[in-house]
LUMVO-197285 format. One record per residue (C-alpha): residue number from 1; residue in one letter; x, y, z. Coordinates in Angstrom, 1 decimal, m for minus. Each point is the difference from the previous one (the first is absolute). Layout:
BEGIN
n|res|x|y|z
NUM|A|X|Y|Z
...
END
This chain:
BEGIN
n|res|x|y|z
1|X|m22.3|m23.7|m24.3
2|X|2.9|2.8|0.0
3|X|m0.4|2.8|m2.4
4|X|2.0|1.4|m2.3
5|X|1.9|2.2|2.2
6|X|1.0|m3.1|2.0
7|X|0.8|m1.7|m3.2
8|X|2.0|3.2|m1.2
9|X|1.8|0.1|3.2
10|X|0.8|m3.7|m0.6
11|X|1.6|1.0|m3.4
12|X|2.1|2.1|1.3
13|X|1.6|m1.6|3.1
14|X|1.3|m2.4|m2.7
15|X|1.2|2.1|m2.5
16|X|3.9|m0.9|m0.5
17|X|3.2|2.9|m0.3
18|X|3.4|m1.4|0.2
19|X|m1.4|m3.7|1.4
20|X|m1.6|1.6|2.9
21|X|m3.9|0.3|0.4
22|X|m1.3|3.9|m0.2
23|X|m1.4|m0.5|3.5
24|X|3.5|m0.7|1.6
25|X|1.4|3.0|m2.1
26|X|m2.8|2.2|1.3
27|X|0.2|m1.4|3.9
28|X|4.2|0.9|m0.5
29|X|m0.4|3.2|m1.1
30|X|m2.9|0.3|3.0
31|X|2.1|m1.5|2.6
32|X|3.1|2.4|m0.6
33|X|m2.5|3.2|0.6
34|X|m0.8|m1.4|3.2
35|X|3.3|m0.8|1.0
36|X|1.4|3.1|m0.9
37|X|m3.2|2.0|1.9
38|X|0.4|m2.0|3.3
39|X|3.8|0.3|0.1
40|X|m0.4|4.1|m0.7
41|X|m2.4|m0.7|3.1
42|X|2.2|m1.8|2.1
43|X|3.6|1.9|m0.3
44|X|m1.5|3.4|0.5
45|X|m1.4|m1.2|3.8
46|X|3.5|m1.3|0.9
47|X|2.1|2.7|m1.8
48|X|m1.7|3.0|1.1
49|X|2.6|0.2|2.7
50|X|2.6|m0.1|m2.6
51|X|m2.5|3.2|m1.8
52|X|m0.3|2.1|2.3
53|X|3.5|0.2|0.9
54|X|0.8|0.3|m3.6
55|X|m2.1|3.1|m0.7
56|X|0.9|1.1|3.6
57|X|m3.5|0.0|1.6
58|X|0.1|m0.1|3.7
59|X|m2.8|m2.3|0.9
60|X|m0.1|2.4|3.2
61|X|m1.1|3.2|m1.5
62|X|m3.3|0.4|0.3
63|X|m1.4|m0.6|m4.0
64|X|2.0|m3.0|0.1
65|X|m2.2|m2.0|0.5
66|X|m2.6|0.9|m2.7
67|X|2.5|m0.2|m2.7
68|X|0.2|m3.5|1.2
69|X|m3.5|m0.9|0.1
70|X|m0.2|1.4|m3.3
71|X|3.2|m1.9|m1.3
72|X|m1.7|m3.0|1.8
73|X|m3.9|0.6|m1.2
74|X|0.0|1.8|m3.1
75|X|0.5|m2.6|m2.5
76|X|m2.6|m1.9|1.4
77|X|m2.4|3.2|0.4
78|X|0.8|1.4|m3.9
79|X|m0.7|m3.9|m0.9
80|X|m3.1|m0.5|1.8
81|X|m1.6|2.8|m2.4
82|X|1.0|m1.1|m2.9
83|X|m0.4|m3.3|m0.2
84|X|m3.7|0.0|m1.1
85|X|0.4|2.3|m2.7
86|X|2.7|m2.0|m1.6
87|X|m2.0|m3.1|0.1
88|X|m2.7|1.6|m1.7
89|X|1.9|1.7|m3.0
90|X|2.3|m3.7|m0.1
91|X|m3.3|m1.1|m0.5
92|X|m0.7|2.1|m3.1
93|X|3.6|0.7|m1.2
94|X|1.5|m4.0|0.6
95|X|1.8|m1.2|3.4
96|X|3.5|m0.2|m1.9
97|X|m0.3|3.2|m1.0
98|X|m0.1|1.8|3.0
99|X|2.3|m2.7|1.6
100|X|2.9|0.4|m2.0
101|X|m0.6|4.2|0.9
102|X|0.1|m1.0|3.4
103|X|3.7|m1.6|m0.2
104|X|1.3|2.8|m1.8
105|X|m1.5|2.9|2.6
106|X|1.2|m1.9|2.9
107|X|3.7|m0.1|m1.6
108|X|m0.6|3.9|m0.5
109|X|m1.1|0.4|3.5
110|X|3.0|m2.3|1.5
111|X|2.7|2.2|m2.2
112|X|m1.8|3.1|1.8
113|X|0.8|m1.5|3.2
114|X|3.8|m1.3|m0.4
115|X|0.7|4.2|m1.1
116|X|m1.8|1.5|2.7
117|X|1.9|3.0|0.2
118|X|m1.1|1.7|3.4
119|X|0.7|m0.3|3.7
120|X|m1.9|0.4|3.1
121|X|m4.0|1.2|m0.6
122|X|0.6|0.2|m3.8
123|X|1.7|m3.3|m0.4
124|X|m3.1|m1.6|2.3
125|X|m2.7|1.9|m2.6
126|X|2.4|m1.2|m3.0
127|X|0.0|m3.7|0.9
128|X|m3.8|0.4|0.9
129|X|m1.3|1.4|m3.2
130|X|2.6|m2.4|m2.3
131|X|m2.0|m3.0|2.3
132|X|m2.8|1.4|m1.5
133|X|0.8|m0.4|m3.8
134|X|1.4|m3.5|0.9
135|X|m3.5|m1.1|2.0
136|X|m1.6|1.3|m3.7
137|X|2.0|m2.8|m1.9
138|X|m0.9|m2.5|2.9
139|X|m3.6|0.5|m0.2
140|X|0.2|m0.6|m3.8
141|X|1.8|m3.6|0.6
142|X|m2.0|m0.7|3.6
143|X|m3.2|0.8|m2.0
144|X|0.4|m1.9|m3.2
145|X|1.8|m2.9|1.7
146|X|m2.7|m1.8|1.3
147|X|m2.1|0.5|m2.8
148|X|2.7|m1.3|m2.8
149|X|0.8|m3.2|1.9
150|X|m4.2|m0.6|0.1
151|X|0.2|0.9|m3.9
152|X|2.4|m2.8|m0.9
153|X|m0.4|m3.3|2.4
154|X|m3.3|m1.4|0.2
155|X|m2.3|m0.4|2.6
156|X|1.3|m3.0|1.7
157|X|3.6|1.0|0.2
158|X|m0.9|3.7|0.7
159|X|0.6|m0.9|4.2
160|X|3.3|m1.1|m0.7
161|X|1.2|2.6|m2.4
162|X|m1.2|2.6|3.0
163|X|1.9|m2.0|2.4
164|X|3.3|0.2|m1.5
165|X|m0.8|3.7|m0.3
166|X|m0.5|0.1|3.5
167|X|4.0|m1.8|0.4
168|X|1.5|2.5|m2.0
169|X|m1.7|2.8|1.7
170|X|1.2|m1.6|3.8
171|X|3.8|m1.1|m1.9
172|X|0.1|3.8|m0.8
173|X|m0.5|1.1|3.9
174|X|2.7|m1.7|1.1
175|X|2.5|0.4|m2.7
176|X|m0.8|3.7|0.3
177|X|1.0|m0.2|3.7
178|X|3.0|m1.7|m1.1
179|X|1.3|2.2|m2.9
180|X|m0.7|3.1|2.2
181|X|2.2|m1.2|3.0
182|X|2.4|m0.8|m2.5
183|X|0.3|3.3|m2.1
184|X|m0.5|2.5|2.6
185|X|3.2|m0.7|1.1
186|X|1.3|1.0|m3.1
187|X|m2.0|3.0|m0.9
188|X|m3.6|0.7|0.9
189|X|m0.8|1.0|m3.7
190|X|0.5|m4.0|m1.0
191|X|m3.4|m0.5|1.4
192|X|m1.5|1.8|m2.9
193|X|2.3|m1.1|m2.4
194|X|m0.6|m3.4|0.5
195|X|m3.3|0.5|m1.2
196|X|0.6|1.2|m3.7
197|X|1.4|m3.4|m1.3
198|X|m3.1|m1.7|0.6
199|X|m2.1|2.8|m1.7
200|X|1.9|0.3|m2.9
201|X|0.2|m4.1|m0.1
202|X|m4.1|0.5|0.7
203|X|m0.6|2.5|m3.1
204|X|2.4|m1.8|m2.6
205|X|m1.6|m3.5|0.6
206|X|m3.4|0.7|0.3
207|X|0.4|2.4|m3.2
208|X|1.8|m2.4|m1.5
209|X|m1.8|m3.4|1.3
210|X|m3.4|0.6|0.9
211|X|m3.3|0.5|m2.2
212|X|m3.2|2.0|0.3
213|X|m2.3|m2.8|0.1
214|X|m2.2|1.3|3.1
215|X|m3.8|0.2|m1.3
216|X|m0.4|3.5|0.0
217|X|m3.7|1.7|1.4
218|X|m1.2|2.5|m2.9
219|X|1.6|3.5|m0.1
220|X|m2.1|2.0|1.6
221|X|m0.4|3.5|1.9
222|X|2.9|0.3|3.0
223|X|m2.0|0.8|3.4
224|X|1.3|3.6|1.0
225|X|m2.4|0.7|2.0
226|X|0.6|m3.6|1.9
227|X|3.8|0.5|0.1
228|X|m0.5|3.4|1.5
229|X|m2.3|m1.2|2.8
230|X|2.0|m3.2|0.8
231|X|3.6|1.3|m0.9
232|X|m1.1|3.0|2.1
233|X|m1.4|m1.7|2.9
234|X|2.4|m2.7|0.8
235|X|2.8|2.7|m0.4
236|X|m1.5|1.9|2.5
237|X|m0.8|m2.6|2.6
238|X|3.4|m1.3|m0.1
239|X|1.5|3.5|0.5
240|X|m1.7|0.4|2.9
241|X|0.3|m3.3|1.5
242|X|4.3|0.6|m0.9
243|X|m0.1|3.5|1.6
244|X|m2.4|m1.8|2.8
245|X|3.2|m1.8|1.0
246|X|2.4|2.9|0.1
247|X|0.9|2.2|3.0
248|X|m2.4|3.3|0.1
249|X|0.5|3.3|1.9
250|X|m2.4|2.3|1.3
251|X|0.1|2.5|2.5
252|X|3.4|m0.8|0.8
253|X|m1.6|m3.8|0.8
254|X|2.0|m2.7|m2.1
255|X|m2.1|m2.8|0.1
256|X|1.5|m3.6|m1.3
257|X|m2.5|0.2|m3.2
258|X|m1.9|1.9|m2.0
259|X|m3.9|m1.2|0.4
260|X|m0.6|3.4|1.7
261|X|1.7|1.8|m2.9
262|X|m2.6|2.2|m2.3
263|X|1.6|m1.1|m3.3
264|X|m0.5|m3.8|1.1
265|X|m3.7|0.9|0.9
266|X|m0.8|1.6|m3.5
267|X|2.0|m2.1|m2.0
268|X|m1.6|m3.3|1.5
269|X|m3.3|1.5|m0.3
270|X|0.4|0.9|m3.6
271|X|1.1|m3.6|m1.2
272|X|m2.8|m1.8|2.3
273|X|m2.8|2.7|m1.7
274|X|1.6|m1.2|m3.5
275|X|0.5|m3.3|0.6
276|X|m4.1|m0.2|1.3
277|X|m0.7|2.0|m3.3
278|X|2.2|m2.3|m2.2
279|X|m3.1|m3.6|m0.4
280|X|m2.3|3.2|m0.8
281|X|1.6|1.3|m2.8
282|X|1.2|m3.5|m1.2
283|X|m3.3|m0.7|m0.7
284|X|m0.8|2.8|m2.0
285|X|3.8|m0.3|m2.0
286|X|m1.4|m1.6|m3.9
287|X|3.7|m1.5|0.3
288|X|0.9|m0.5|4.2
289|X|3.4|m1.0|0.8
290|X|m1.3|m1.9|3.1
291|X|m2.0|m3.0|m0.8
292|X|m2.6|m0.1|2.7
293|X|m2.1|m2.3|m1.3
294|X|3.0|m2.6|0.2
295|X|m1.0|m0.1|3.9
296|X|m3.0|m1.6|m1.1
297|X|2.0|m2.5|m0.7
298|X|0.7|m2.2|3.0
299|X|3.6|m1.8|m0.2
300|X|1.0|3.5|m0.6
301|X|m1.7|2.5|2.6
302|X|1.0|m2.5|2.6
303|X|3.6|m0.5|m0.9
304|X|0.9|3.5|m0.5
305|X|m2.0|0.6|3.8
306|X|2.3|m2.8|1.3
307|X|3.0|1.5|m1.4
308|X|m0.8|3.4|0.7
309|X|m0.3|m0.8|3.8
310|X|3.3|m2.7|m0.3
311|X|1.8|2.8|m1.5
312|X|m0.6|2.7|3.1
313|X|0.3|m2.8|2.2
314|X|4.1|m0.7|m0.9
315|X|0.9|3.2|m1.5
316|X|0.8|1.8|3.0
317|X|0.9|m2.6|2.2
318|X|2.9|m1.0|m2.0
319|X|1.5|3.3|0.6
320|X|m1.0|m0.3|3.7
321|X|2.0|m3.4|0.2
322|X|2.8|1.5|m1.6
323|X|0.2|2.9|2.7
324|X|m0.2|m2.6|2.6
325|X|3.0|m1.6|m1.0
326|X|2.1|3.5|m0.8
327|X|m1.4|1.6|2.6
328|X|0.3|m2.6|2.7
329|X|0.7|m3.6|m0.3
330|X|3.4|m0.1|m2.3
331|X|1.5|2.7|2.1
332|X|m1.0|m2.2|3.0
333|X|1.8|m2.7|m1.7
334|X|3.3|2.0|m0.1
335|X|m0.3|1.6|m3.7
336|X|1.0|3.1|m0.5
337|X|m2.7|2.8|m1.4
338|X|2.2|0.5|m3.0
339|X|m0.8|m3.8|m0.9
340|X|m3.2|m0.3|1.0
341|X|m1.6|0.6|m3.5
342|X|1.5|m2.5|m1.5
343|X|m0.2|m2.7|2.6
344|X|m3.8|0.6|0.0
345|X|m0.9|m0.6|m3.5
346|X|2.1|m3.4|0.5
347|X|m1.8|m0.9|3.2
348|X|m3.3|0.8|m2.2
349|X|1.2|m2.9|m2.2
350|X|m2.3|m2.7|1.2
351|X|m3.1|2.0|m0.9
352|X|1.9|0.1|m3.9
353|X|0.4|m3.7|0.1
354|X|m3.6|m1.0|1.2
355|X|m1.5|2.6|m3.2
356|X|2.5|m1.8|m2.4
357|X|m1.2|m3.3|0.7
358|X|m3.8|0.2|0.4
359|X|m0.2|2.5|m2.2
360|X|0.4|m2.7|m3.8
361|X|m1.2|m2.6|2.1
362|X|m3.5|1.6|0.9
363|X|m0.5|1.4|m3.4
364|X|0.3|m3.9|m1.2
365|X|m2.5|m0.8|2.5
366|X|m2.5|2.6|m0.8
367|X|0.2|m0.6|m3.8
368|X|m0.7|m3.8|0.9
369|X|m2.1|0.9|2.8
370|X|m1.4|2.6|0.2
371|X|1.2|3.8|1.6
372|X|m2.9|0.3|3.2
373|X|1.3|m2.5|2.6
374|X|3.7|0.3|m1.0
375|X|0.1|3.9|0.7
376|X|m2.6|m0.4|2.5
377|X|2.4|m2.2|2.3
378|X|2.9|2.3|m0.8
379|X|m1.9|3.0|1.9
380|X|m1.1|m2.4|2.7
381|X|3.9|m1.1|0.2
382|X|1.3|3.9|0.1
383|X|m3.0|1.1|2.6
384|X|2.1|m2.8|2.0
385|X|2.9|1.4|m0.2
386|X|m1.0|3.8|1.3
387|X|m1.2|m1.4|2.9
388|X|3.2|m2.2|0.8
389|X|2.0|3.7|m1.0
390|X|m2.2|1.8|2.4
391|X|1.3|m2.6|2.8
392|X|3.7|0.2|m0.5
393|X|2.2|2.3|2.4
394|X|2.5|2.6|m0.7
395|X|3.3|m2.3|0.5
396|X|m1.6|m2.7|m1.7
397|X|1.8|m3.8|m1.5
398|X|0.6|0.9|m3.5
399|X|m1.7|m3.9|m0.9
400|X|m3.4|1.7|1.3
401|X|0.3|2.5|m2.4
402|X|1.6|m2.0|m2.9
403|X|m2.7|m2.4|0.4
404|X|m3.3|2.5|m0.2
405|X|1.6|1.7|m2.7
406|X|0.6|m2.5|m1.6
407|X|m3.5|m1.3|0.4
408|X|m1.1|3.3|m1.2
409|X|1.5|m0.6|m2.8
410|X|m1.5|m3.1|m0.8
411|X|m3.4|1.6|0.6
412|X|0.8|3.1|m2.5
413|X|1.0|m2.4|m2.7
414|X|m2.9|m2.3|0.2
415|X|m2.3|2.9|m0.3
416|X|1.8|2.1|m2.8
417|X|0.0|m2.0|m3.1
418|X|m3.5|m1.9|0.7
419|X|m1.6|3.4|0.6
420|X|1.8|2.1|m2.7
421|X|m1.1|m2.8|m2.3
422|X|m3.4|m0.1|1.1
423|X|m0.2|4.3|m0.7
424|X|1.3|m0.6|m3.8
425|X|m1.7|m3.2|m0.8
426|X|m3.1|1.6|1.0
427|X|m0.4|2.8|m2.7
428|X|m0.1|m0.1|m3.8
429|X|3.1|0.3|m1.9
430|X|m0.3|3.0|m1.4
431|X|m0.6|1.6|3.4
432|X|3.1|m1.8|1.7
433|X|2.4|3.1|0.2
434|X|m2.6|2.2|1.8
435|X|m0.8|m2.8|2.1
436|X|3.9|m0.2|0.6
437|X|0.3|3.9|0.6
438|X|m3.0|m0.1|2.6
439|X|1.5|m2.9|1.7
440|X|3.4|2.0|0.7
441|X|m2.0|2.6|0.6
442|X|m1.7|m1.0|2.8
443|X|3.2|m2.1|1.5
444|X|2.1|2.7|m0.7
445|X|m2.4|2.6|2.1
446|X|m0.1|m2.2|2.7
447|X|3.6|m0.2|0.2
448|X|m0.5|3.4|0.6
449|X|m2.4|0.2|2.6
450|X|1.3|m2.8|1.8
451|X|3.5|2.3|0.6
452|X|m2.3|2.9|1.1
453|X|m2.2|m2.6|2.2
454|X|2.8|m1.6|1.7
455|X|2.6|2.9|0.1
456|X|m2.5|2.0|2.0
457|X|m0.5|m3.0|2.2
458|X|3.3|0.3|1.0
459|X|1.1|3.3|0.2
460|X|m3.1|0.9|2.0
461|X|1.2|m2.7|2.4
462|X|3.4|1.3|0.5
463|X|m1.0|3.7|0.3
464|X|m2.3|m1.2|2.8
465|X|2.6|m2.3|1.6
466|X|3.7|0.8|m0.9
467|X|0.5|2.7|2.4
468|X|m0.8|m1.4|2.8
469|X|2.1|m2.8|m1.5
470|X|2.8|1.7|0.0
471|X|m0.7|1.8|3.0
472|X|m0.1|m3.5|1.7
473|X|3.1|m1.2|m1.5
474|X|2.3|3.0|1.5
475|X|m1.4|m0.6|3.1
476|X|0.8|m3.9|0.2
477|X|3.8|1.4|m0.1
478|X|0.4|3.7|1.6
479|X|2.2|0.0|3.1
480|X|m0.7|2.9|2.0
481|X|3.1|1.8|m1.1
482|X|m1.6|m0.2|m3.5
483|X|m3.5|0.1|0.4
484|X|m0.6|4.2|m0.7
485|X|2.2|m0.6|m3.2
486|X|m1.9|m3.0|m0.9
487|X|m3.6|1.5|0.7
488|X|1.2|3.2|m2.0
489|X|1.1|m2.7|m3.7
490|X|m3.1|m1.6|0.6
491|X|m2.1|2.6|m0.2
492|X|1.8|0.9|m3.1
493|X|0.1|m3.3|m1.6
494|X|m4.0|m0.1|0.4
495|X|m0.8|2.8|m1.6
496|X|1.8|m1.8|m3.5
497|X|m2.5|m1.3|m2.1
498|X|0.1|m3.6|0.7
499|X|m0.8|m0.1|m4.0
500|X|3.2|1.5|m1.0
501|X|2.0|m2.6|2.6
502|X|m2.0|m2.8|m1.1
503|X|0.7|0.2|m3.6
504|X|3.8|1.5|0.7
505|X|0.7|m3.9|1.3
506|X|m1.8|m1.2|m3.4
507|X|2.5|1.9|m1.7
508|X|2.8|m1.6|1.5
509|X|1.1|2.9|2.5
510|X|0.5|m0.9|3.6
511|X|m3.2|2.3|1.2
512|X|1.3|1.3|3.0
513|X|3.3|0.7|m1.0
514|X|m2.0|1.7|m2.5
515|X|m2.2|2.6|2.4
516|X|3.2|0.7|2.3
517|X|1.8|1.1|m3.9
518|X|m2.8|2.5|m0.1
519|X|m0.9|1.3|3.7
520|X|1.9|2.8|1.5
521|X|3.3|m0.4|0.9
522|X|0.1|1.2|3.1
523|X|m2.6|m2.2|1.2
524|X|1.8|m3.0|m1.7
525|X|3.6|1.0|2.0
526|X|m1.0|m0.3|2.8
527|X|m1.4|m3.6|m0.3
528|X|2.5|m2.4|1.5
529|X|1.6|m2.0|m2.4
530|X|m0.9|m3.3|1.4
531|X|m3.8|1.4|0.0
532|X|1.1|0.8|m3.9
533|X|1.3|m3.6|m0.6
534|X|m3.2|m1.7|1.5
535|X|m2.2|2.3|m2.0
536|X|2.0|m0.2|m3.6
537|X|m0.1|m4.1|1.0
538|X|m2.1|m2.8|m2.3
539|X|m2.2|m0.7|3.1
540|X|m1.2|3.6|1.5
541|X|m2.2|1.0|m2.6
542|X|m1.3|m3.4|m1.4
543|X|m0.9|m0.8|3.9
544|X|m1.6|3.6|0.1
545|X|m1.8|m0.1|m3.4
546|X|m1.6|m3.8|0.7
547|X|m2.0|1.6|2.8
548|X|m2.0|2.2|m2.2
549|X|0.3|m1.7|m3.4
550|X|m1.0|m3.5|1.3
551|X|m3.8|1.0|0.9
552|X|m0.6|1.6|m2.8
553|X|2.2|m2.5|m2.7
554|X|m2.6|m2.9|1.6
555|X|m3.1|2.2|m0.5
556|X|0.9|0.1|m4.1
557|X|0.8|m3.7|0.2
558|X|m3.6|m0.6|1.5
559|X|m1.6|2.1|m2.7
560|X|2.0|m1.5|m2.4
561|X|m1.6|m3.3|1.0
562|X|m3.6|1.2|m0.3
563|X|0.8|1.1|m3.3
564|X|1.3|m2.7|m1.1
565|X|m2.7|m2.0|1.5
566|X|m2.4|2.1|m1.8
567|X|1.8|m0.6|m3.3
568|X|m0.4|m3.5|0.6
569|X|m3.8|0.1|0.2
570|X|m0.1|2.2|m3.1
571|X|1.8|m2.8|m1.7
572|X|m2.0|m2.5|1.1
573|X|m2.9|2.0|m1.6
574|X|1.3|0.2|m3.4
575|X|m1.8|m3.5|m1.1
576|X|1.1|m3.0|m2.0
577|X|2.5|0.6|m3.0
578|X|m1.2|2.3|m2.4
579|X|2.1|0.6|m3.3
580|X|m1.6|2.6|m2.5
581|X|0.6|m2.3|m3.3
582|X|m2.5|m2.6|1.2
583|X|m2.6|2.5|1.4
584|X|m1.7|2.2|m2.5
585|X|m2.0|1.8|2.7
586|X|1.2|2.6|3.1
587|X|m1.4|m1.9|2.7
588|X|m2.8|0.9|2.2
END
């Protein structure tokens, strides 16, 4: 027999306002902050060509390239730390509360960003702290989303309600990539400005539409101590594992990261010592904000597992599979580097389209169902598909691709909506927007760790590799006339970061054209122009690049796959459906 939370929640899904059922009023208002997060998401990666030109940042220089690792991996870091303490005082203050805040500082935080008044270095710290106030308002909605839609549909539509979550959140991504092609050619500003409709639509509806009705846990004591440890540690961590990724000189050395660097090495050991100290003083907290004894609970220890391993497994790698296409396949195909942004999000589509129609489609299942073997074959599907990546060449049909991502897709979306289902069915109803916040948390930090995993990956592949590369490449077409001149560029071309080249052609600049812009001139002069040509060309640098970045690019696509495949085994562990209402115990 369901209790009387389950019966409350039943009350409340049917609760009319203007003809319309509560629940569909709340799911709205839920659906537009995940729309607008995922297209804020989406239109910075394919207009940050558009930004940087607009606040005059040569992606050359040598910061460059941390202000756009920062630009690129600060929201996500600032909301990876606070996501668990949100959930916890939603918890105790009411979800809509804190919701509704979280509209209102992410319009704050987009109007910030439209007037960034500086160029160059300033402009790039500017954008990068306004990012910051806007991640604050994200984490509010991302937090509390999850936790209202549980509040208001009852347990057997729960799956479905996640699922169309899950379409707005894809729909966003690719209307972000959309809008951003579009408005940058207008005025690189537009990207932010596009955002403050949909906050200010966000804060006046769910103001004016939506009701605290969340069942509150009892005010109690906020965990300082906890949100020092874990706030503290986790911001630590990431620092280092950003600053891990960044060029670092020593001793006149410039190496292509920064793992050797001493401020990665004490700022990584500092979050790991906190992080290990955090269950410790949980434990003794009267009022913890992490709810460790939750993991006793089996549904959701082994669902958060799987989606903490799913969510390192194809964090990363999308990047990666966007710098394969910018980097090397579109310019292959005879697209320029100025268009190459744009033309990857839309060759990304496929992997949209299989999310949007699993996603509602597995939720159904799962409510019906059951989540374990639904999100269990999803993992199984995407381990499938890493391994059929790692096999593709360089200069591949675009039907391969379009057909594993695609598949990929489908695999993502059958294990989203079962499994996020499965994580807030599983805890009582009071205790659903910590449960929330500790979900994103841990997604959100692998996110994280999956860049730093896979970005090393790679760059330590092409430091090891693209000189000789390139070294290779000039000799395939020196004539003996040329040869001296030739040997003499490409020993100057190999001593470039490969970093900084790589993620000049993600910005849409034509990479070598780039490095000749920058090198001496004399040296450049006396190149001969039809040397120039062949260099500046869309097939030089792609051919060049492949060499190094295809070893290593099929190395993340095979850890990918034993992630995922690990992530499918943790699902499979999670045990039959378990939905808090009808249990009155934590299992055993």
């Amino acid at each position: 027999m369901e209790n009387k939370n389950n019966v409350k929640t039943e009350n409340i899904s049917h609760r009319k306002g203007h003809g319309l059922p509560y629940k569909w009023t709340a799911l709205l208002t839920v659906l537009l902050a995940s729309f607008m997060a995922t297209i804020n998401s989406s239109i910075i990666l394919i207009s940050l060509p558009a930004i940087f030109n607009g606040i005059q940042l040569d992606p050359m220089q040598p910061d460059a390239f941390q202000y756009l690792l920062w630009i690129l991996m600060g929201y996500g870091l600032v909301t990876a730390t606070v996501l668990l303490s949100i959930g916890r005082l939603a918890d105790i203050y009411g979800r809509v509360r804190l919701f509704r805040l979280g509209f209102f500082i992410f319009m704050i935080g987009s109007v910030m960003l439209y007037l960034t008044p500086g160029t160059g270095s300033t402009g790039a710290i500017e954008l990068i702290l306004f990012r910051f106030v806007q991640a604050v308002g994200g984490a509010l909605t991302m937090a509390n989303g999850p936790a209202i839609i549980t509040d208001v549909f009852p347990s057997g539509e729960r799956g479905k309600a996640l699922g169309i979550n899950t379409v707005a959140l894809m729909s966003g991504q690719f209307i972000g990539l959309l809008l951003g092609g579009i408005l940058v050619t207008y005025n690189w500003r537009y990207v932010f400005l596009v955002n403050i409709p949909f906050a200010l639509i966000g804060t006046v509806w769910s103001y004016w539409k939506m009701e605290e009705l969340s069942f509150k846990a009892k005010k109690t004591s906020i965990d300082i101590l906890g949100n020092v440890f874990f706030i503290g540690g986790l911001t630590s961590l990431l620092v280092g594992i950003t600053y891990g990724l960044m060029p670092y000189e020593h001793d006149g050395i410039m190496d292509a990261m920064g793992w050797n660097s001493p401020l990665v090495h004490i700022t990584s050991a500092i979050g790991i010592i906190l992080l290990l100290a955090f269950p410790f003083v949980e434990r003794r907290a009267e009022n913890p904000m992490f709810r460790f004894e939750f993991f006793k609970i089996r549904a959701f220890a082994f669902s958060n597992l799987a989606n903490f391993m799913a969510a390192i497994a194809r964090g990363g790698i999308m990047f990666m599979l966007i710098l394969l296409l910018q980097g090397i396949w579109l310019p292959l195909q005879g697209y320029s580097f100025e268009d190459t942004p744009l033309w990857a999000g839309i060759y990304m589509l496929p992997l949209t389209i299989g999310f949007i129609i699993m996603g509602p489609i597995s939720g159904i299942l799962s409510d019906k169902y059951g989540p374990r073997w639904i999100a269990t074959s999803g993992m199984a599907l995407v381990t499938v598909v890493f391994l059929g990546l790692a096999m593709l060449p360089y200069n591949f049909d675009y039907w391969e691709l379009g057909i594993l991502i695609f598949l990929m897709g489908i695999g993502n979306g059958m294990f989203s909506s079962p499994n996020s289902s499965s994580i807030m069915n599983s805890v009582p109803a009071e205790d659903r927007g910590v449960a929330s916040g500790m979900m994103s948390t841990l997604m959100n930090s692998a996110m994280v760790l999956s860049m730093g995993l896979f970005f090393t990956i790679v760059i330590v592949g092409l430091q090891g590799t693209f000189p000789n590369a390139i070294h290779e490449s000039f000799t395939n077409f020196a004539s003996t006339q040329t040869a001296p001149i030739l040997q003499n560029l490409a020993d100057q071309i190999s001593e470039i970061s490969p970093t900084n080249a790589l993620f000049s052609a993600f910005l849409g600049y034509n990479p070598m054209g780039t490095i000749l812009n920058v090198m001496d001139s004399s040296i450049v002069s006396s190149i001969p122009e039809s040397v120039v040509e062949t260099l500046t060309s869309n097939y030089w640098f792609p051919e060049t690049l492949q060499q190094a970045f295809m070893p290593a690019l099929r190395v993340s696509f095979i850890i990918g796959a034993i992630l995922s495949a690990i992530a499918a085994l943790l699902s499979a562990m999670r045990g039959q459906h378990y939905v808090h209402e009808t249990h009155n115990e934590i299992e055993k």
